[in-house]
C-alpha positions as a Markdown table, in Angstrom:
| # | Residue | x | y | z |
|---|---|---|---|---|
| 1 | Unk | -75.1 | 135.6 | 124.9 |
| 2 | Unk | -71.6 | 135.8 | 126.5 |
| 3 | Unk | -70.7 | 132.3 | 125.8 |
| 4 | Unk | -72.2 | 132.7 | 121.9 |
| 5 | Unk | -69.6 | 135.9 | 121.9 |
| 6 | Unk | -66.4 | 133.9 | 123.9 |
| 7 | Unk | -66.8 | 131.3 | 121.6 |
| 8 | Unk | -66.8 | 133.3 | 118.7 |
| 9 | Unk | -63.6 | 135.3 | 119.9 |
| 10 | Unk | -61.8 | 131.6 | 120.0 |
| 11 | Unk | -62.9 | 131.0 | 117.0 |
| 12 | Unk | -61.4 | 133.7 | 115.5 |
| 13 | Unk | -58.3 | 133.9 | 117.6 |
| 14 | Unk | -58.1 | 130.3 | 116.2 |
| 15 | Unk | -58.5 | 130.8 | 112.5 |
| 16 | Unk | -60.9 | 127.8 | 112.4 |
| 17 | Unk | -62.6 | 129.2 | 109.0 |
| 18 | Unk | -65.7 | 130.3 | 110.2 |
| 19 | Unk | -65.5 | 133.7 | 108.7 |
| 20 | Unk | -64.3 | 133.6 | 104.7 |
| 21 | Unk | -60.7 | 134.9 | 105.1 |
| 22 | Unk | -58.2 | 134.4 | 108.2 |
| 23 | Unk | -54.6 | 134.3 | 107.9 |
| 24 | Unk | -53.3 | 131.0 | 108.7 |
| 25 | Unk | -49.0 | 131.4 | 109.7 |
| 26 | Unk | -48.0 | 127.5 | 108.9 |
| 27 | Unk | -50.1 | 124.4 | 107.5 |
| 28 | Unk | -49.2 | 121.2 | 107.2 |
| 29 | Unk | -50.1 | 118.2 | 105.5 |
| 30 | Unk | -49.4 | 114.4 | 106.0 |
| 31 | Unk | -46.9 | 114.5 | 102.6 |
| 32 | Unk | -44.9 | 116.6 | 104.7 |
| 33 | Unk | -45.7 | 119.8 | 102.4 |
| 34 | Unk | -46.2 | 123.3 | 104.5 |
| 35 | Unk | -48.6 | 126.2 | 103.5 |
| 36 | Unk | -48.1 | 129.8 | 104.6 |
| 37 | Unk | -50.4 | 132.6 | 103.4 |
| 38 | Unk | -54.2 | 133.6 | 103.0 |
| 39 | Unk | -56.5 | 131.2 | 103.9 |
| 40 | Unk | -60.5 | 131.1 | 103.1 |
| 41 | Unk | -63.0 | 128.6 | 104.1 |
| 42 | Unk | -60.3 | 126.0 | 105.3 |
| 43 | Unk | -58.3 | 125.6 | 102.0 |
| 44 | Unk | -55.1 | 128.5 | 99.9 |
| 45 | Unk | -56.7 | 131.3 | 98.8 |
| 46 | Unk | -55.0 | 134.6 | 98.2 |
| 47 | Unk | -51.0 | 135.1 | 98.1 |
| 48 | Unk | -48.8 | 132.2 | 100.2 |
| 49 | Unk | -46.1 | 129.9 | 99.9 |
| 50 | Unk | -46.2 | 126.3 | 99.2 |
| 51 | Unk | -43.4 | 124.5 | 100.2 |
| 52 | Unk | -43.0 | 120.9 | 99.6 |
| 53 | Unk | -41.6 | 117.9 | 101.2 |
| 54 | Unk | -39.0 | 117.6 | 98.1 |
| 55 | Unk | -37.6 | 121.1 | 98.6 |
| 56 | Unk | -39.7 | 122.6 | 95.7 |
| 57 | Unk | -41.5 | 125.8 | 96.9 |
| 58 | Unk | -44.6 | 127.8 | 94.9 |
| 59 | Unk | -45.1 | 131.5 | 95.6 |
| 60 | Unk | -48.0 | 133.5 | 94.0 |
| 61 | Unk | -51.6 | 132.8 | 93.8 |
| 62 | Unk | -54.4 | 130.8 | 95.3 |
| 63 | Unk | -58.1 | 129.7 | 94.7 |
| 64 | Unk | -59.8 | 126.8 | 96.1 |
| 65 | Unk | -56.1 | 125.3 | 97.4 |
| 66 | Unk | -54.5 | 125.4 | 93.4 |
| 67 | Unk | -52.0 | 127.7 | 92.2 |
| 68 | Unk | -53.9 | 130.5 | 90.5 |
| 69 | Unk | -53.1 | 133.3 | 88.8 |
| 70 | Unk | -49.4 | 135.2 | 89.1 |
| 71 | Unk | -46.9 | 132.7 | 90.5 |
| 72 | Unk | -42.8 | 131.2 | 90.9 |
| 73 | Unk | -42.3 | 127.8 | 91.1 |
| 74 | Unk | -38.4 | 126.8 | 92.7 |
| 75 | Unk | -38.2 | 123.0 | 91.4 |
| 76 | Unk | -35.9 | 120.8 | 93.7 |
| 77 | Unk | -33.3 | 120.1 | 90.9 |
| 78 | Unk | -32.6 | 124.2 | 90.0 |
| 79 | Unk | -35.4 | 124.7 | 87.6 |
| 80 | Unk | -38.2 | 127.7 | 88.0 |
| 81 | Unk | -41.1 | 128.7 | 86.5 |
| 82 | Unk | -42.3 | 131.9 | 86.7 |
| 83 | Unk | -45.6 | 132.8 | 84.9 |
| 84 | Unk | -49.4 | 132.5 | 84.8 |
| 85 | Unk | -51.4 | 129.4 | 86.5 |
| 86 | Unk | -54.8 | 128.1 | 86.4 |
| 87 | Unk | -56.3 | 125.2 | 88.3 |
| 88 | Unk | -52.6 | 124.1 | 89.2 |
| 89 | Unk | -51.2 | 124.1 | 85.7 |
| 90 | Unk | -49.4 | 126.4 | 83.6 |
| 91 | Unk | -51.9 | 128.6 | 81.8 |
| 92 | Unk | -51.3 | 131.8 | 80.0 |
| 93 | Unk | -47.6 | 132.7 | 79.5 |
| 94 | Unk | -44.3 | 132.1 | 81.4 |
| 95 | Unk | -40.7 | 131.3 | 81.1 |
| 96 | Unk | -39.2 | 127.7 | 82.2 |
| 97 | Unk | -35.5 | 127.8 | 83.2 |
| 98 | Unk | -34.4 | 124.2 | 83.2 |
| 99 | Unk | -31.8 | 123.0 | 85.2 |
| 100 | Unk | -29.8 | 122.0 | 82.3 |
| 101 | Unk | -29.9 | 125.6 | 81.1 |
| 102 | Unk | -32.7 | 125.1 | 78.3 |
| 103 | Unk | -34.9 | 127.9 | 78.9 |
| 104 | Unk | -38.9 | 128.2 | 76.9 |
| 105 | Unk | -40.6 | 131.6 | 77.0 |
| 106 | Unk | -44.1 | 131.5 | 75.6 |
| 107 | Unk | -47.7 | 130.1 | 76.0 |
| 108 | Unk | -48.3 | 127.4 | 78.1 |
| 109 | Unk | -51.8 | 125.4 | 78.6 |
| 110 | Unk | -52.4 | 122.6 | 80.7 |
| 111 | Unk | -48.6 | 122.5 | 81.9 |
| 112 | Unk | -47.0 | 121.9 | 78.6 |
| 113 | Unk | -45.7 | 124.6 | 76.0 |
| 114 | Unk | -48.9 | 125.6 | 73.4 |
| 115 | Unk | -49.5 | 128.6 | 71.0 |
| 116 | Unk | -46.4 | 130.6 | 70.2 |
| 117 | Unk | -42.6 | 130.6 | 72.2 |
| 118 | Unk | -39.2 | 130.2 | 71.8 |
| 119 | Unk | -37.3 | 127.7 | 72.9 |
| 120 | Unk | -33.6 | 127.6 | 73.7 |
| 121 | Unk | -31.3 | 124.6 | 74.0 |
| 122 | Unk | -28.4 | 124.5 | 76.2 |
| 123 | Unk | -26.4 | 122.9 | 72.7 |
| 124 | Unk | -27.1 | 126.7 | 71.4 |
| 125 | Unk | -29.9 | 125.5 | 68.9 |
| 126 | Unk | -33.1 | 127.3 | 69.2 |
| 127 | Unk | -36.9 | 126.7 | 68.1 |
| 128 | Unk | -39.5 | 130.1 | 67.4 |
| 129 | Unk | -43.0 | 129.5 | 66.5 |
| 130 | Unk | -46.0 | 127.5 | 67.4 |
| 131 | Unk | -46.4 | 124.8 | 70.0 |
| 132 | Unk | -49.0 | 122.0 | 70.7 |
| 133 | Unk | -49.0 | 120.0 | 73.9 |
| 134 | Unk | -45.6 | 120.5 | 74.1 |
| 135 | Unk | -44.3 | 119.6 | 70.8 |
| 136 | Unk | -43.3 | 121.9 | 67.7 |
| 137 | Unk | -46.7 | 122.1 | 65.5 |
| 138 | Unk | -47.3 | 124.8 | 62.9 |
| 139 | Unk | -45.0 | 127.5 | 61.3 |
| 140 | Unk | -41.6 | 127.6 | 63.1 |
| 141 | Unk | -38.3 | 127.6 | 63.0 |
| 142 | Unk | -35.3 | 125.9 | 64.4 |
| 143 | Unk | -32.0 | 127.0 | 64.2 |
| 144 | Unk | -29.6 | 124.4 | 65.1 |
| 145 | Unk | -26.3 | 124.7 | 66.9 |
| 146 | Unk | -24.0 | 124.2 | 63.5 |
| 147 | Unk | -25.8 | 127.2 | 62.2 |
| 148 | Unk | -28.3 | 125.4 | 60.0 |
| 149 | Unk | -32.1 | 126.6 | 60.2 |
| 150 | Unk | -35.3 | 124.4 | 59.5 |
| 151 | Unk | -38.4 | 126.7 | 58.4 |
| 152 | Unk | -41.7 | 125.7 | 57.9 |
| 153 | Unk | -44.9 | 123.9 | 58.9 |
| 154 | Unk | -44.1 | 121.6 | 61.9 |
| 155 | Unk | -46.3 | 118.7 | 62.9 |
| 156 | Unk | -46.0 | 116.7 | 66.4 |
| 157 | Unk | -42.2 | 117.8 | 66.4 |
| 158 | Unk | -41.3 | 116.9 | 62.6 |
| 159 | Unk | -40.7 | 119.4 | 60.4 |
| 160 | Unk | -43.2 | 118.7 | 57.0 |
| 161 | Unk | -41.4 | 118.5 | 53.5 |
């Protein structure tokens, strides 16, 4: 019984995973990437910190080692993302600040803008209205820089006449 019970002291002490949540300081993996945060059954669950090998880091949610739920994403070349995840893509709503200073606020499924958002060019033209798989489809419009606007039905990023 003693040995059962020092064993399962080290265990503990060692976050091994034996019991369904431990909190693991620093992970590593061979692409160089590091984990800090909750950890359950040997993979991110909980709140923690990605932070990968390119200088990109994820803070927010975790289930079965994905992003999941409430999270930022600081991209290596100045872009963030700050919004909803599921299964490791942008799902729900959230706001993309590009490097370049475009900047979408909307829905997102699947990582790419879909359902309603606005989307604003750094040239100072903008797009409202609906999205699919990342391209203008159904009503919208797009104002363009000169002052021009384009209002309609939209269909895989070309405006219908």
């Amino acid at each position: 019984m003693r040995k059962l019970f020092a064993f399962m002291c080290v265990a503990l002490t060692a976050g091994c995973g034996l019991l369904p949540w431990s909190t693991v300081n620093r992970v590593s993996n061979a692409d160089g990437d590091t984990y800090s945060g909750s950890w359950k059954y040997d993979t991110a669950n909980g709140e923690g910190t990605m932070t990968f090998a390119d200088g990109s880091k994820y803070t927010g949610g975790w289930r079965d080692g994905k992003p999941t739920g409430e999270g930022t994403v600081n991209f290596s070349d100045g872009s963030t993302f700050t919004g909803s995840w599921d299964h490791g893509s942008a799902s729900g709503s959230g706001t993309m600040k590009y490097a370049n200073k475009d900047k979408y606020t909307g829905a997102w499924q699947h990582g790419k803008f879909h359902g309603h958002g606005v989307l604003l060019l750094h040239d100072g033209s903008a797009y409202e209205g609906e999205f699919e798989h990342g391209m203008f489809h159904g009503a919208g419009t797009m104002l363009n820089a000169d002052g021009s606007k384009e209002t309609g039905q939209w269909h895989h990023g070309q405006l219908e006449h």
